[in-house]
N, C-alpha and C positions, 0 to 999 in steps of 0.2 A: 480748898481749891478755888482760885481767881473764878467770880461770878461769869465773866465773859468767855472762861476757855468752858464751862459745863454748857454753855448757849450753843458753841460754837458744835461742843461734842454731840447734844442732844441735834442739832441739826445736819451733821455727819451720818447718827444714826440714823433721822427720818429715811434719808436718800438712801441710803442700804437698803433698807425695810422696804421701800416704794418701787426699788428696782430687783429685789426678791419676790416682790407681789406681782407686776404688772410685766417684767423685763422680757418674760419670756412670752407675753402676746402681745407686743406692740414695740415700735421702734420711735425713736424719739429725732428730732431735725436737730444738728448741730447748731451752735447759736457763735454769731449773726448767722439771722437766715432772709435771704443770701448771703455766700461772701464774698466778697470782692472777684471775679472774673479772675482776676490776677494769681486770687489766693486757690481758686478751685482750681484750676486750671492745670497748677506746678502740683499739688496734692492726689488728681483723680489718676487711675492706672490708664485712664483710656477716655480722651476725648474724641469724639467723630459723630459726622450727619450720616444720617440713614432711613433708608424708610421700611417698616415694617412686613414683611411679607408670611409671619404665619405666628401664632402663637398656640401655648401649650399650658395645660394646667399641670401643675407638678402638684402633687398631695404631698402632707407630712408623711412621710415613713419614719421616722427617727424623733426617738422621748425628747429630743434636744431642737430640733427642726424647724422649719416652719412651711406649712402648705407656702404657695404662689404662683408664679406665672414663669414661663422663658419664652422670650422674644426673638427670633433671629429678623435681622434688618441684613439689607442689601446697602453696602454701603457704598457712598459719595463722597467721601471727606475725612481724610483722618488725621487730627490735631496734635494726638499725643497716643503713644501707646502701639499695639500691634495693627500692621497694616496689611489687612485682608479685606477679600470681597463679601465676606460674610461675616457677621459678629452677632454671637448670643449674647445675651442680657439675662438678668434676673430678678424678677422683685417681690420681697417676702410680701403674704398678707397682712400687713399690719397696717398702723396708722401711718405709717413714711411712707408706704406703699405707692406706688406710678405705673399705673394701667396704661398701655399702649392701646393702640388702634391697631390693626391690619391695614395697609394700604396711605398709613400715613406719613408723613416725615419728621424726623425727630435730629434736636442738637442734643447729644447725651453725654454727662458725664459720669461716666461708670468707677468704683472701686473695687476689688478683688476678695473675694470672698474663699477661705478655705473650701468651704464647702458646693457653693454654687458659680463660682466663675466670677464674670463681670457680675455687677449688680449695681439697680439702678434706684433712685430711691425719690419721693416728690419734693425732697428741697431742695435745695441748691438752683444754680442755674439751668438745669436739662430745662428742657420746652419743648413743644412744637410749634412748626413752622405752621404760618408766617411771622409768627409772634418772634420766637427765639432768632429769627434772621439779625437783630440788631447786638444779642448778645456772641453770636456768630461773627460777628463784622469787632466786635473788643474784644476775643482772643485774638484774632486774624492782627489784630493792632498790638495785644500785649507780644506776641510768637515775635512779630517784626522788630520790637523797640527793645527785646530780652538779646538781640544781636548785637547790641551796641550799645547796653545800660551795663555799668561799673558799681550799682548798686542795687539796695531792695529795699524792699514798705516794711513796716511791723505796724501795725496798723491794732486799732484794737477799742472793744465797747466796756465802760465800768459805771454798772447799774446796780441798785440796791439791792437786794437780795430779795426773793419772791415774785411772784408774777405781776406780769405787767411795772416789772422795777423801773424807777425813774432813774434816769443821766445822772451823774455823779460828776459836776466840772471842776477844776481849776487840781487835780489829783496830778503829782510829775510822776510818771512810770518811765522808769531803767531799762535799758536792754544793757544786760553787761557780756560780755566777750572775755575770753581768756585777757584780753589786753588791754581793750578800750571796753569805755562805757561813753551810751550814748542814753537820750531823753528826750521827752515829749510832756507833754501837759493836755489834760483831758479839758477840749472847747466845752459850750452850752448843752451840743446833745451828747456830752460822756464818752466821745471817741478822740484818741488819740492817734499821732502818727510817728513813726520813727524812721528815720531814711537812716538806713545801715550797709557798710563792705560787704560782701559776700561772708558769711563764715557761721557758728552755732555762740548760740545768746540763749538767757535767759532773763523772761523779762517780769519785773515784778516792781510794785510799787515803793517808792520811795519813802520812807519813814519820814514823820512831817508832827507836826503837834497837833493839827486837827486830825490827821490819818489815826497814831498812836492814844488822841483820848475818845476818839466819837468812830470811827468805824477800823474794820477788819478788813482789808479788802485783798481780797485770796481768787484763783483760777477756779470761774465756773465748772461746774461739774459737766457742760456739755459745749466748752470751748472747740471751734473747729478744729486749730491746734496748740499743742499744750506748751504752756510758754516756760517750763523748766528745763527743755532741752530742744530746740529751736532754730533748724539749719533753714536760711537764708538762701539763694540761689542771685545770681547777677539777674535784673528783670524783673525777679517773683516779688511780691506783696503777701504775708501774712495776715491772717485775722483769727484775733483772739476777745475770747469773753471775761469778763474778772467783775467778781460781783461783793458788793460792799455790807458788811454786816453791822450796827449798828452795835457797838460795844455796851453793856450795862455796867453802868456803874457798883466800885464794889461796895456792898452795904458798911455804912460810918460806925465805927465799935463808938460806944458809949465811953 
């Protein structure tokens, strides 16, 4: 077996093993974190401002569960999603975890959770105000310019593999389409950008002579979203992670 696919395998299985160990008490921040206003925005089930008016401890009951909080907010403002005067929330106890205040104000972007409803999580863009007022004023801009934009970002980070990975530049990444294919090239800090039609892409790096003998570079295991099947919206911006694995050389037969 090629020395570089058992590297690649034995690092497939760490991440199993670490999400078999840990998965089930703690949640992990999608990577970029943040990302782009654009890209959470068209992704969350329910953006809106609200201010806290009670919250609740919820215990684990269930082997699978997790204890936390639910939040109902009086809401101000609603960006995306259902529009009511009242909206619960919910955030597991874990390391994502996002503690509200009673009596505060919050920009929230929530996702849908089979089991808990909205749920809110501490990365991404949610805040509270007065802080989050500026990230409040760039959906308020992206909602507006998505009226009359003919296209979208794919946007996206390719970093070394491991923590604290460095930028990875000058790498061309594809977004191909049933029809067209479009590209981009990764600047100094390893982000790239791809301006695409409305339609589903996948996007993946382009085979190159330095990509093929010195790295692997494949979709992070905690990409915000996943660039093998990848629907675009007129307005929206994507952001994806893709992390580069340094290939080992196969050993020289005598």
């Amino acid at each position: 077996m090629d020395q570089s696919l058992k590297v690649i395998q034995s690092l497939a299985l760490g991440v199993v093993l670490v999400c078999a160990t840990i998965g089930a008490a703690s949640a992990f921040c999608l990577q970029p974190d943040p990302p782009r206003v654009c890209s959470e925005l068209f992704t969350a089930d329910s953006v809106f401002v609200g201010t806290v008016v009670s919250s609740k401890y919820i215990p684990n009951e269930t082997p699978d569960g997790y204890d936390g909080w639910t939040y109902r907010l009086k809401v101000a403002k609603v960006y995306r999603g259902p529009r009511k005067k009242i909206i619960s929330v919910f955030t597991e106890n874990a390391s994502a975890k996002m503690p509200l205040t009673v009596g505060d104000k919050y920009l929230l972007f929530a996702a849908y959770h089979a089991s808990y409803g909205l749920e809110i999580y501490g990365c991404g863009n949610s805040g509270e105000f007065p802080h989050a007022r500026a990230t409040a004023i760039e959906v308020e801009r992206v909602l507006r310019n998505a009226k009359f934009a003919s296209t979208g970002n794919i946007g996206g980070l390719v970093q070394t593999y491991g923590a604290g990975g460095d930028p990875l530049p000058a790498v061309k990444m594809i977004a191909q389409s049933d029809v067209h294919q479009y590209s981009g090239i990764t600047g100094k800090d390893g982000w790239f950008h791809i301006q695409v039609p409305p339609g589903r892409y996948r996007v993946t790096a382009e085979p190159s002579k330095a990509i093929d003998e010195d790295w692997l570079v494949s979709p992070g295991d905690l990409s915000f979203e996943r660039p093998n099947d990848l629907e675009i919206k007129a307005g929206q911006c994507a952001d994806l992670e893709f992390t580069a694995s340094q290939r080992v050389p196969n050993p020289r037969i005598p």
